[in-house]
C-alpha positions as CSV (number, residue, x, y, z in Angstrom):
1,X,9.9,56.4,6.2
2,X,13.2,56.7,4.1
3,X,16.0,57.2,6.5
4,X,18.2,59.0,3.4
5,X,14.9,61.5,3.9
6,X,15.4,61.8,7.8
7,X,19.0,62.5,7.0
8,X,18.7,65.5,4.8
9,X,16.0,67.1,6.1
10,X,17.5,67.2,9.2
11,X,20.5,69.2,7.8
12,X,18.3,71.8,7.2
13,X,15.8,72.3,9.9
14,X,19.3,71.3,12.6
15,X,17.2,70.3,14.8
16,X,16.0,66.6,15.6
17,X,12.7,67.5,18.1
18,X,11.7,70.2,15.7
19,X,12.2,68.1,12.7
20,X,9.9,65.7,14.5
21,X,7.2,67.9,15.5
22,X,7.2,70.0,11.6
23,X,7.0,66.6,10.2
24,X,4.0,65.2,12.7
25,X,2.1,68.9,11.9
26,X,2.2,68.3,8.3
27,X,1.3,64.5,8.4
28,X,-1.5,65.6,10.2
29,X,-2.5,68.3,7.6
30,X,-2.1,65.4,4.7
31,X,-4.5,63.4,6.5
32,X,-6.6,66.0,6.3
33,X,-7.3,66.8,3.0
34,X,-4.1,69.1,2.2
35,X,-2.1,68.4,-1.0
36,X,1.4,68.0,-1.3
37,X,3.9,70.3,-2.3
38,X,6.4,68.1,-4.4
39,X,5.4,65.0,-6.6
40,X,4.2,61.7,-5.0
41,X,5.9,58.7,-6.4
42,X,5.7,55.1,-5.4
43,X,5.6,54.2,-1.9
44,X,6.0,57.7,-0.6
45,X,4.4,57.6,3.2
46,X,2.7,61.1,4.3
47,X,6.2,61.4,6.0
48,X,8.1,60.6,3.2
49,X,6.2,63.3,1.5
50,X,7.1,66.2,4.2
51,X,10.5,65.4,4.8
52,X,10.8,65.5,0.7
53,X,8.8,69.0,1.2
54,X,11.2,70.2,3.9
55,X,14.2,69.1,1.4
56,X,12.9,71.2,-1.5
57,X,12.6,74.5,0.9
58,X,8.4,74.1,0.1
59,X,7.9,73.5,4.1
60,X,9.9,76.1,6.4
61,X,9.1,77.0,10.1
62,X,9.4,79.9,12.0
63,X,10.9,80.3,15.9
64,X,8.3,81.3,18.2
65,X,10.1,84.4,20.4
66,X,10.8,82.9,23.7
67,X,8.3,84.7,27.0
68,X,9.8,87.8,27.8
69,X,12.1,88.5,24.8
């Protein structure tokens, strides 16, 4: 994993946990058949490929409304 990548995308989810677990769901989804969003090039890693998708703005999340709100 490209720590340059971790960096930036980072800045724009602004949070480390939730960068972690957007990155592990997408992984997952790569693995699993999905394409990518942005263009593969050399030794891109699945999570190399969705931090790079999360840099572009082609992977967003959305907050869940915390019980009771």
């Amino acid at each position: 994993m490209m720590s340059h990548l971790v960096d930036e995308a980072a800045k724009k989810v602004g949070s480390t946990p939730l960068l972690v677990n957007i990155v592990s769901k997408r992984v997952r989804q790569l693995n699993s058949g999905h394409k990518p969003m942005v263009t593969v090039t050399g030794r891109m890693g699945l999570a190399d490929v969705a931090l790079t998708e999360i840099i572009e703005g082609k992977l967003t999340h959305e907050a869940k409304p915390k019980e009771g709100q």
